[in-house]
Backbone as ProteinMPNN parsed JSONL, in Angstrom:
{"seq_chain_A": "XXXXXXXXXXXXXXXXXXXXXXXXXXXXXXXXXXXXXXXXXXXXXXXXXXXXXXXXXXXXXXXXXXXXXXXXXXXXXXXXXXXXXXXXXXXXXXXXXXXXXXXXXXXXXXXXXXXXXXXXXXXXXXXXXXXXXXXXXXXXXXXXXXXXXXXXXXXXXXXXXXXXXXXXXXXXXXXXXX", "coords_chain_A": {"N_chain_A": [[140.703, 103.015, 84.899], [143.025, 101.074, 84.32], [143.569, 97.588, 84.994], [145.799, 94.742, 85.764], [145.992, 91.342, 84.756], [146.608, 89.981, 87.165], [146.14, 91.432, 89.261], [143.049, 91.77, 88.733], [142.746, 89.52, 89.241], [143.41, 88.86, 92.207], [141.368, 90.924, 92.962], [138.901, 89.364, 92.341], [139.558, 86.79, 94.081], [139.349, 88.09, 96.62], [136.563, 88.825, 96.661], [135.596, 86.919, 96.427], [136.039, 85.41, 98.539], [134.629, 87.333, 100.265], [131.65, 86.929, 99.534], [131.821, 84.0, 99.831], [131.357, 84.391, 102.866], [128.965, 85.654, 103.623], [125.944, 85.258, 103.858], [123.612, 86.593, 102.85], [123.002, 88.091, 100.125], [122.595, 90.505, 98.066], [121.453, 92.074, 95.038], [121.755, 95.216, 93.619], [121.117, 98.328, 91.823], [122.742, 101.175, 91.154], [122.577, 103.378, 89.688], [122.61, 107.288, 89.684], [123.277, 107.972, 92.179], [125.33, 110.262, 93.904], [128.534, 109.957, 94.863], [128.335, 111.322, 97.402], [125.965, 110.378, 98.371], [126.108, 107.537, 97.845], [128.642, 107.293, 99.865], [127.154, 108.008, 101.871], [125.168, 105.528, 102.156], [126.697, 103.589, 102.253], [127.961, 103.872, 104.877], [125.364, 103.809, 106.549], [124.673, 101.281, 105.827], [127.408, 99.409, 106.681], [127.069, 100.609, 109.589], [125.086, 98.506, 110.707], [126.161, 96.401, 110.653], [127.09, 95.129, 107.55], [128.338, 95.0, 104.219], [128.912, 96.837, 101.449], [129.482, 96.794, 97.982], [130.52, 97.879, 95.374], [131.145, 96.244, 92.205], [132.339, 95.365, 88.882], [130.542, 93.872, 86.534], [131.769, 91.479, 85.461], [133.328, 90.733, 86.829], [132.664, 89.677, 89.312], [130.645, 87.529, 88.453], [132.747, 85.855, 87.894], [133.696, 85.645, 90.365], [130.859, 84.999, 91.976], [130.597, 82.418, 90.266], [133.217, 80.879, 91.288], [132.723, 80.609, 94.007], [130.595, 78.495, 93.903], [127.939, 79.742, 93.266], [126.669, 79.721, 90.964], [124.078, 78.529, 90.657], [122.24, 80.272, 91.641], [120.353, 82.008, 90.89], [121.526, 84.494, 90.491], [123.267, 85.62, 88.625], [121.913, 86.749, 86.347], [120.724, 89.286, 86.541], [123.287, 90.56, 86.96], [123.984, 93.349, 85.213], [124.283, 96.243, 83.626], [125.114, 98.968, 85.975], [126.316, 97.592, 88.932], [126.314, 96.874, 92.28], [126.888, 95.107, 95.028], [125.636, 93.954, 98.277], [126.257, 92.916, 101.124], [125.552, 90.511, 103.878], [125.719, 89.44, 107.108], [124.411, 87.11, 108.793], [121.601, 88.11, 109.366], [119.37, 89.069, 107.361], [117.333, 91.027, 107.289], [117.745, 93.622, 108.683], [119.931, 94.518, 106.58], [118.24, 94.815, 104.165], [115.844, 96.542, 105.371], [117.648, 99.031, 105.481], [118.482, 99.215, 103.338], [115.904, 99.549, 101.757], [114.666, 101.663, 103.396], [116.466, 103.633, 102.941], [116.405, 103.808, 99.754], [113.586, 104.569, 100.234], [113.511, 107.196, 100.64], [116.03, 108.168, 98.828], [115.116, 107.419, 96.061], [117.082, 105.806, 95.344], [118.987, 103.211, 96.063], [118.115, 100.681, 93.417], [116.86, 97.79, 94.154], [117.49, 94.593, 92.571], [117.676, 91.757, 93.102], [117.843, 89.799, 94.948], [119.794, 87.021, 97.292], [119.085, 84.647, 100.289], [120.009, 83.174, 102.115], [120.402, 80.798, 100.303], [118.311, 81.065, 98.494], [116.933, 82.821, 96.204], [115.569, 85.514, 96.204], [112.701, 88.246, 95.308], [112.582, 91.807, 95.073], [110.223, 92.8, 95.583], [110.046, 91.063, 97.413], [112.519, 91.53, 99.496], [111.533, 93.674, 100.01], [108.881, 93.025, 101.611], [110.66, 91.259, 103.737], [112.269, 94.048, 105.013], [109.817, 94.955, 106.137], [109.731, 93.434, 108.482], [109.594, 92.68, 112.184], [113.213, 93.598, 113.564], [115.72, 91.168, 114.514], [116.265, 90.929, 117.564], [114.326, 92.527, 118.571], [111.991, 90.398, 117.487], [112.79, 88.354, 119.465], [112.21, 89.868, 122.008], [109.643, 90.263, 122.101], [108.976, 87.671, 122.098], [110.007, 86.741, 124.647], [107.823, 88.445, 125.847], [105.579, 87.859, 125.637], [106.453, 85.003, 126.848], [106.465, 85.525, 129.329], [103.995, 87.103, 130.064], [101.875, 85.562, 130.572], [102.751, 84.343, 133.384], [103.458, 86.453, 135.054], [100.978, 87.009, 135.096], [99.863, 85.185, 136.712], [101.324, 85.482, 138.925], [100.258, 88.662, 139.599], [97.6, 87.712, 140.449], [98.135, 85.691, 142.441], [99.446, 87.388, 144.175], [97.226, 88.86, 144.64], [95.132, 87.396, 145.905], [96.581, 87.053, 148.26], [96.969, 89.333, 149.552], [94.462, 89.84, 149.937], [93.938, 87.581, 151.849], [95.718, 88.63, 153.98], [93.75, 91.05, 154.433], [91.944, 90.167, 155.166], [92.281, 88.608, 157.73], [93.51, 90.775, 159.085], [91.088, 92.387, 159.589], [89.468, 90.619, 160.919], [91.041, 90.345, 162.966], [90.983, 92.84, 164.336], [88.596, 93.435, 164.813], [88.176, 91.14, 167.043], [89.26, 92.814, 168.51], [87.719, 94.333, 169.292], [86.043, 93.397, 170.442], [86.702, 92.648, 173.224]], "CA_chain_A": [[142.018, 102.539, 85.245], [143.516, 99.921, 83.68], [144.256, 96.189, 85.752], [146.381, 93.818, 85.244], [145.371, 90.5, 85.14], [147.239, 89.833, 88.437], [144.701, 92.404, 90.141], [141.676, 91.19, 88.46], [142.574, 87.805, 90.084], [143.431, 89.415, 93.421], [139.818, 91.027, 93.169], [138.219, 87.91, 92.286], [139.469, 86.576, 95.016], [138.739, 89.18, 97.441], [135.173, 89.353, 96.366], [134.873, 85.515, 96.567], [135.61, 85.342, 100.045], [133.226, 88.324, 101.079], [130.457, 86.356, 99.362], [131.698, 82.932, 100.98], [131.127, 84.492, 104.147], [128.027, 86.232, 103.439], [124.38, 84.416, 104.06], [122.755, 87.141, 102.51], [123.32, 89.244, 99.362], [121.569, 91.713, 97.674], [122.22, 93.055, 94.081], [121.541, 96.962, 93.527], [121.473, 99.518, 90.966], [123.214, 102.208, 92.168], [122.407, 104.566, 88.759], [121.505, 108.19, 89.384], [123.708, 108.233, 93.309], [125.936, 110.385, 93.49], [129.54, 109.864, 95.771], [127.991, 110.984, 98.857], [124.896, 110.031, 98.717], [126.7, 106.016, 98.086], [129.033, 106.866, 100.98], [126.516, 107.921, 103.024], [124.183, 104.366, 102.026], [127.89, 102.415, 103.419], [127.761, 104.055, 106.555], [124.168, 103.25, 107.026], [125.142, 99.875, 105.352], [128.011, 99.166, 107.901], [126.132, 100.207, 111.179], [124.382, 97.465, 110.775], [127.882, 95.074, 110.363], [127.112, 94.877, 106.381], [128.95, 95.707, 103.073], [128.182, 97.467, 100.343], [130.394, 96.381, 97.391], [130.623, 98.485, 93.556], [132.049, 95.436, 91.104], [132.408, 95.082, 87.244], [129.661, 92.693, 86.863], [132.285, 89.908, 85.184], [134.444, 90.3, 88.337], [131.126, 89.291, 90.327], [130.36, 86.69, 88.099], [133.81, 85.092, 88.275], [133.596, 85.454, 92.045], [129.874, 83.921, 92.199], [131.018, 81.07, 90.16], [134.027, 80.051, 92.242], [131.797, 80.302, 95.124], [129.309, 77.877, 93.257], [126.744, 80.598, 93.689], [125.816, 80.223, 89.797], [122.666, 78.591, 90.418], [121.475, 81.105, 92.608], [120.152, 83.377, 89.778], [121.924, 85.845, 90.447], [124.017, 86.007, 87.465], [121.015, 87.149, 84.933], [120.412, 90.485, 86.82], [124.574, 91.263, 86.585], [123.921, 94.154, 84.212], [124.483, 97.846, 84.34], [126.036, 99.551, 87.058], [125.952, 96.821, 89.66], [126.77, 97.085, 93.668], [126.505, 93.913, 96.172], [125.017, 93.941, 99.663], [126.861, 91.644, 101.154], [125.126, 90.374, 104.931], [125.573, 87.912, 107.34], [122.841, 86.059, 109.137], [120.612, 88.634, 109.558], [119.123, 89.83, 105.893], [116.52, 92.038, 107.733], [118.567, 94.714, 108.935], [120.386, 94.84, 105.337], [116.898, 95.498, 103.839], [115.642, 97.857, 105.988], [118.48, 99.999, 105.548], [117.691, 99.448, 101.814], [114.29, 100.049, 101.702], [114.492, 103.201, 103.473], [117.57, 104.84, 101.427], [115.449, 103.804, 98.887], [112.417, 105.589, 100.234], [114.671, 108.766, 101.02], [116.301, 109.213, 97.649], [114.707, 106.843, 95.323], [117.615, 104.671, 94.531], [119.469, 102.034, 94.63], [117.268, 100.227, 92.786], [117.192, 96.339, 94.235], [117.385, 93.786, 91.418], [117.51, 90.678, 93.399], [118.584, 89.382, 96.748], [120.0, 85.555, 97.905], [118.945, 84.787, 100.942], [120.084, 81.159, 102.779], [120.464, 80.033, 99.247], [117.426, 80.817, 98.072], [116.566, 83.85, 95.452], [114.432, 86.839, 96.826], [112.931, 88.97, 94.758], [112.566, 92.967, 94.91], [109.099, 92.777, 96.555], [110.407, 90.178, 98.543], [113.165, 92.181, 100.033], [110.517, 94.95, 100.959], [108.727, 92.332, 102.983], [111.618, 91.216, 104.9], [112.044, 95.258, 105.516], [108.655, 95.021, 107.552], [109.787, 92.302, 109.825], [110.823, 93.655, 113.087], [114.613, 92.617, 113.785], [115.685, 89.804, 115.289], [116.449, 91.623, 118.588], [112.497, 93.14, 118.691], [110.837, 89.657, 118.056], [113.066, 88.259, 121.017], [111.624, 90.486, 123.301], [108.415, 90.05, 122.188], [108.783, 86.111, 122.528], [109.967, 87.169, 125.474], [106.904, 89.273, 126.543], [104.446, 86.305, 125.123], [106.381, 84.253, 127.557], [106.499, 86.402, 130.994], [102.888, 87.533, 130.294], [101.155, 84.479, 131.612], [103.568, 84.158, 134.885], [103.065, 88.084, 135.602], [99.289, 87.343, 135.72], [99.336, 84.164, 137.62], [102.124, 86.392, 139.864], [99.407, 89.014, 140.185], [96.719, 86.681, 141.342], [98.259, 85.402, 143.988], [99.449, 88.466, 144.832], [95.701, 89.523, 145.114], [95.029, 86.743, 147.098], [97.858, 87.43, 149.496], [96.602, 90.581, 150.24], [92.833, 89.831, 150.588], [93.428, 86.839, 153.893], [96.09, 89.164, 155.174], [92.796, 91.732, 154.871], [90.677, 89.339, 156.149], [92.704, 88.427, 158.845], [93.397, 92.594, 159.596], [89.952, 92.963, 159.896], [89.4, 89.432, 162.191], [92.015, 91.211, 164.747], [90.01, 94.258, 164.392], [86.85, 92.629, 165.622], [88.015, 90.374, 167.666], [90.456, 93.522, 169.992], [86.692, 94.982, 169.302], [84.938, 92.453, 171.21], [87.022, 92.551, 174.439]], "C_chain_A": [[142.15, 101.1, 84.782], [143.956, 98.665, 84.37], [144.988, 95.16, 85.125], [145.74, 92.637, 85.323], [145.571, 89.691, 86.646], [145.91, 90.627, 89.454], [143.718, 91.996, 89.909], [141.418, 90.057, 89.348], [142.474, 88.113, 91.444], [141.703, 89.748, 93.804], [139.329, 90.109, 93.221], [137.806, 86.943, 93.757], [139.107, 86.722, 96.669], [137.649, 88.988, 97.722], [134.759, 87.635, 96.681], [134.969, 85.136, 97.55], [134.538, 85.99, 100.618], [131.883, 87.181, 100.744], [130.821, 85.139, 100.282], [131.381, 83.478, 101.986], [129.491, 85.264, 104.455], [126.434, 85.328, 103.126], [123.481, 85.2, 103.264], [123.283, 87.946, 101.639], [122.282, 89.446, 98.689], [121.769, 92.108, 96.597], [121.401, 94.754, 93.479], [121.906, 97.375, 92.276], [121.648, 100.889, 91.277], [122.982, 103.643, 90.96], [122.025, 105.541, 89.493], [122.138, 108.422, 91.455], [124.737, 108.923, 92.954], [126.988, 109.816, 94.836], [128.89, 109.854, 97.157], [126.915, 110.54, 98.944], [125.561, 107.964, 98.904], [127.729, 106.035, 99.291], [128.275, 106.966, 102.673], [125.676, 106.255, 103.202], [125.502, 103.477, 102.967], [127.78, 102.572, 104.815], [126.907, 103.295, 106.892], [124.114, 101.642, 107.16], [125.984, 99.023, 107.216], [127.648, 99.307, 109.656], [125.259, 99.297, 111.432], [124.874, 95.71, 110.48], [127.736, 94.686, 108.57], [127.771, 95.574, 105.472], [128.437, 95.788, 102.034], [129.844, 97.628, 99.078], [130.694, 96.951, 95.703], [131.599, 97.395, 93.097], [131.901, 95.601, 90.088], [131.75, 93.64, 87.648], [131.074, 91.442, 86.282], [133.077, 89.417, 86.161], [133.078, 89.449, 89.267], [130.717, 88.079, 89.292], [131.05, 85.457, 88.185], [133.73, 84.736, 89.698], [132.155, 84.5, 92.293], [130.216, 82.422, 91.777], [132.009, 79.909, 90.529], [133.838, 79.872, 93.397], [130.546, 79.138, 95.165], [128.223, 78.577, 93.64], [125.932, 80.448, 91.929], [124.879, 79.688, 89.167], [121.58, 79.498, 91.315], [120.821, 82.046, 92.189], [120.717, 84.444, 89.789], [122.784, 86.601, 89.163], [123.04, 86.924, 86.023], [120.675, 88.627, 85.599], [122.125, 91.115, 87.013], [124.643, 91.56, 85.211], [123.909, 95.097, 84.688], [125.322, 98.077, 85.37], [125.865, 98.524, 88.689], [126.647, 97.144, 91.359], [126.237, 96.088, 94.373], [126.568, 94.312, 97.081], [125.912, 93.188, 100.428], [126.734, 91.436, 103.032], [124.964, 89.405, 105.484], [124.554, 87.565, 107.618], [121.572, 86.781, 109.21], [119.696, 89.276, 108.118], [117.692, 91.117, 106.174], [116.953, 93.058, 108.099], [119.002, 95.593, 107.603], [119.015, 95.404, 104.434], [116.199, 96.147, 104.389], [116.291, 99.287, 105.8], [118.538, 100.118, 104.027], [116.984, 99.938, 101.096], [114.361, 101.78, 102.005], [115.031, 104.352, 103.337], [116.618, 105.005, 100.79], [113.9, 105.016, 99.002], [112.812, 107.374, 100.283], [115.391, 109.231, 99.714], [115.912, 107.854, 96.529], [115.463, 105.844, 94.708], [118.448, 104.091, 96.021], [118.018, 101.432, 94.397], [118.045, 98.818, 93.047], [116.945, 95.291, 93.471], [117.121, 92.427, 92.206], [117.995, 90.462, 94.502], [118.728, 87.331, 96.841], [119.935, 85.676, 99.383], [119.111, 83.268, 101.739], [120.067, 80.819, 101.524], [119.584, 80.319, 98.243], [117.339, 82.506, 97.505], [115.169, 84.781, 95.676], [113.862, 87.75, 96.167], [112.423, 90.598, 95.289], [111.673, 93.025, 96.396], [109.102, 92.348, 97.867], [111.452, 90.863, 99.674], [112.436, 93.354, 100.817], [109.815, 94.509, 101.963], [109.496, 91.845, 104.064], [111.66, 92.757, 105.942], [111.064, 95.675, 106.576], [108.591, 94.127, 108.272], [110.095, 92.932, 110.819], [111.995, 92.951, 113.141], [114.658, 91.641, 114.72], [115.779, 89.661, 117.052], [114.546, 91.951, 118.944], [111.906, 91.437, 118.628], [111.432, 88.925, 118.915], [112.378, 88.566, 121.917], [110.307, 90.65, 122.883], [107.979, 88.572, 122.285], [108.762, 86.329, 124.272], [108.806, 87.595, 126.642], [105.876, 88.408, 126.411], [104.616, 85.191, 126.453], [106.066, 84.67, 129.246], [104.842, 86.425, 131.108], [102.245, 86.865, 131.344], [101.653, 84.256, 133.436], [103.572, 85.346, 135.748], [101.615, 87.36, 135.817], [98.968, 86.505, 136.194], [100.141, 84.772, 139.084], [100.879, 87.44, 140.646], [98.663, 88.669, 140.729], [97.134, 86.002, 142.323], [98.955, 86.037, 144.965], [97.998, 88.901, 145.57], [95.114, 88.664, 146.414], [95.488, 86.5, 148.489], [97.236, 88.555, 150.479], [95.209, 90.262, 150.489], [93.212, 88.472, 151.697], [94.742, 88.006, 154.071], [94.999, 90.72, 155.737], [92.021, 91.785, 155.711], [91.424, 89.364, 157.763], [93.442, 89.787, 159.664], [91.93, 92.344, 159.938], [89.366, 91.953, 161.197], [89.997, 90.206, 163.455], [90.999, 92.313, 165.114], [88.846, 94.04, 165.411], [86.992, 92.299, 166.636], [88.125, 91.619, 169.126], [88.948, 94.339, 169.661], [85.651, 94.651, 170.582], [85.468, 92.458, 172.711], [86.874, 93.765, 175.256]], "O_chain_A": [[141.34, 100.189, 84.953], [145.185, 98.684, 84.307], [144.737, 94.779, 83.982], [144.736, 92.71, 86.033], [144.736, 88.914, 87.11], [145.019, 90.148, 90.154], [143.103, 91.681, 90.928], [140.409, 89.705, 89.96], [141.469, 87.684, 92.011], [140.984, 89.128, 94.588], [139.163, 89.725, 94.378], [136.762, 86.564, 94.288], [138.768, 85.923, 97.542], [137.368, 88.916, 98.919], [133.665, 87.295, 97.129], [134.066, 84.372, 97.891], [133.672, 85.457, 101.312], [131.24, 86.683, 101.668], [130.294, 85.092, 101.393], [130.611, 82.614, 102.405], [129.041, 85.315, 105.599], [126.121, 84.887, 102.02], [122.475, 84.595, 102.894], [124.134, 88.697, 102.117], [121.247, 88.78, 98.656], [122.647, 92.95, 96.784], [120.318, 94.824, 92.899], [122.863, 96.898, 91.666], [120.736, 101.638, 91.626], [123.201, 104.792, 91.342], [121.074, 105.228, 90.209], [121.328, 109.078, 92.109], [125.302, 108.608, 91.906], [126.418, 109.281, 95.787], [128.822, 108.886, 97.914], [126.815, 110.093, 100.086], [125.411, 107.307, 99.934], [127.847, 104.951, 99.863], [128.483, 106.508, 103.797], [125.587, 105.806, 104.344], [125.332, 102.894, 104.038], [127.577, 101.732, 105.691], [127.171, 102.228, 107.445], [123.723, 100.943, 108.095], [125.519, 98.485, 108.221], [127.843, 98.527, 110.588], [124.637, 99.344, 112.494], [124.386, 94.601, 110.262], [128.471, 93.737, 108.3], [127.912, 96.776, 105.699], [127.596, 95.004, 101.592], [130.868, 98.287, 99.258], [131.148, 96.116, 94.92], [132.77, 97.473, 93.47], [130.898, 96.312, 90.029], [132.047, 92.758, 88.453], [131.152, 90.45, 87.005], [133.453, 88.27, 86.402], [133.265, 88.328, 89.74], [130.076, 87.435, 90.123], [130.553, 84.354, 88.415], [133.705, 83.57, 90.093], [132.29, 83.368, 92.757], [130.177, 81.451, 92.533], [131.928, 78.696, 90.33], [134.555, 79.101, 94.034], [129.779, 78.922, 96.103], [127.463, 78.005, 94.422], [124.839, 80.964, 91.692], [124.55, 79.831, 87.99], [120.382, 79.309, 91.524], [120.594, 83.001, 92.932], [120.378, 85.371, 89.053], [122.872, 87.797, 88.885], [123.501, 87.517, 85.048], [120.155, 89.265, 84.683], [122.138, 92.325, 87.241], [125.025, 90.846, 84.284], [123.644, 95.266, 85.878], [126.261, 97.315, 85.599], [125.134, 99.036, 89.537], [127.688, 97.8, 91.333], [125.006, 96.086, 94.415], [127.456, 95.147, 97.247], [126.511, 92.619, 99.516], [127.591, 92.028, 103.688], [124.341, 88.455, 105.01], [123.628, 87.63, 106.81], [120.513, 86.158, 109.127], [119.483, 90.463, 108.361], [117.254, 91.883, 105.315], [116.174, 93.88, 107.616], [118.715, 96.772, 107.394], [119.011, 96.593, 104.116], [115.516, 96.65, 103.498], [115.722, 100.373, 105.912], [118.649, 101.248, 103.553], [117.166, 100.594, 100.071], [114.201, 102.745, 101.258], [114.628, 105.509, 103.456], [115.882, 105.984, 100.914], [113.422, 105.851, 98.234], [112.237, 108.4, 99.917], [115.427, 110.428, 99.43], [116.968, 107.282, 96.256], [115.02, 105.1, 93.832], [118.354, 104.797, 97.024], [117.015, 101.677, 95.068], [119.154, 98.503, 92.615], [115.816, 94.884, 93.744], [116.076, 91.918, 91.8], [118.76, 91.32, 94.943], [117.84, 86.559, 96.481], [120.557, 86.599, 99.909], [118.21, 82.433, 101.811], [119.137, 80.016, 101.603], [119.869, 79.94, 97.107], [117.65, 83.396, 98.296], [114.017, 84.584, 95.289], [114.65, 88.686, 96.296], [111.622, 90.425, 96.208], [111.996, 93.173, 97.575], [108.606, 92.76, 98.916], [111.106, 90.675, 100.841], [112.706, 93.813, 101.927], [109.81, 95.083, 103.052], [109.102, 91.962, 105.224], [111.298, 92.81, 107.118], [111.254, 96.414, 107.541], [107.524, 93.836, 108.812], [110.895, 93.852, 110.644], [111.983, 91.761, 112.823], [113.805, 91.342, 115.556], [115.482, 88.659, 117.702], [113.855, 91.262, 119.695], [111.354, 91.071, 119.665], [110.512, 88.481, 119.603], [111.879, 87.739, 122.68], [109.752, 91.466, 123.619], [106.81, 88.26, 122.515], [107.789, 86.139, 125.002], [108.786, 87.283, 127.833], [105.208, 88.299, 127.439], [103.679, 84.632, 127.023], [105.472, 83.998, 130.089], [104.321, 85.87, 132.075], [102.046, 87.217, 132.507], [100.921, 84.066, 134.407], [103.671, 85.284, 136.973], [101.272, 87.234, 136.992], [97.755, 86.479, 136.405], [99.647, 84.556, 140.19], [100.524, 87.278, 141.813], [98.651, 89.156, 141.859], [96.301, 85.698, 143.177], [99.152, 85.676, 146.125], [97.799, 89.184, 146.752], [94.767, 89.079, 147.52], [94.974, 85.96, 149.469], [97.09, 88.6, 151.701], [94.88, 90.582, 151.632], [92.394, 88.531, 152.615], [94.144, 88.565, 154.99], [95.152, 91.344, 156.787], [91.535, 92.568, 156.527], [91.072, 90.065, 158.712], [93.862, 89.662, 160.815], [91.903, 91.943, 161.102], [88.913, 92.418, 162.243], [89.51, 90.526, 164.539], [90.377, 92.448, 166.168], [88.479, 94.493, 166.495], [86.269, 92.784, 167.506], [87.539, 91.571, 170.208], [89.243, 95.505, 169.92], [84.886, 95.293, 171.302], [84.573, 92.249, 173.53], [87.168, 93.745, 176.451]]}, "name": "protein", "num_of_chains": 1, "seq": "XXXXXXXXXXXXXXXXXXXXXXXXXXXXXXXXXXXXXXXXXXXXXXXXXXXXXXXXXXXXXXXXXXXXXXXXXXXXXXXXXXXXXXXXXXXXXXXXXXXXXXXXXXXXXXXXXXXXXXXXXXXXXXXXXXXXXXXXXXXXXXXXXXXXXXXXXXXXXXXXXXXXXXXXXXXXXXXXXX"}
């Protein structure tokens, strides 16, 4: 389908907000998906508050560079059939849900990821994938912090109960002795 240049710009613009707002992107090769299998990856995408974006790489290039994104490397892997990630603060979630499309039907294929500014690559995105989320190491800070106060809790629990033992067994004796 054919655009005008009016639309192109519209896109542009479109696409250059999503990224302004976006802490974390991702670029994909979506070759070799078909329809549902890419609307099923959005779903998955979106339950996790992220977008999943099919551009004409020069629209995405235009958009990175009015974002000043075009030292972020990302411009040298806009080739082929391209699709942006596009995630806010969390970039662990978005790669997880990456990764394990990926492991499930072998594509997209992740070319590069920005992450806080900074250029991620492939591998790198698979390690994020084995972080737990940001929710999980909470509650394991969480559990790091309680631990100690549970087991100083128990101990003087224990101690509670051994003098009110002692002092059971004192009565005992004593209503023994009369």
């Amino acid at each position: 389908m054919n655009r005008t240049k009016a639309q192109k710009q519209e896109m542009v613009a479109t696409l250059a907000t999503q990224v302004a707002k976006s802490e974390t992107i991702y670029v994909t090769d979506f070759t070799g998906l078909n329809v549902a299998h890419i609307t099923d990856l959005r779903r998955r995408l979106r339950a996790v508050g992220v977008e999943y974006v099919v551009v004409k790489n020069t629209l995405a290039r235009r958009a990175l560079t009015e974002k000043q994104l075009k030292d972020g490397g990302l411009e040298s892997f806009l080739a082929g059939p391209t699709a942006l990630v596009l995630a806010g603060a969390d970039p662990v979630g978005a790669a997880k849900v990456l990764t394990d499309f990926a492991r499930e039907f072998e594509k997209p294929a992740i070319k590069v990821g920005l992450v806080e500014g900074k250029p991620v690559t492939q591998a790198q995105v698979k390690s994020l994938a084995a972080l737990p989320s940001k929710t999980q190491l909470l509650a394991q800070l969480g559990g790091a912090l309680q631990a100690p106060m549970a087991g100083f809790l128990g101990v003087l629990n224990g101690l509670l109960y051994a003098m009110v033992g002692a002092l059971e067994a004192l009565k005992t004796k004593r209503a023994g002795e009369q």
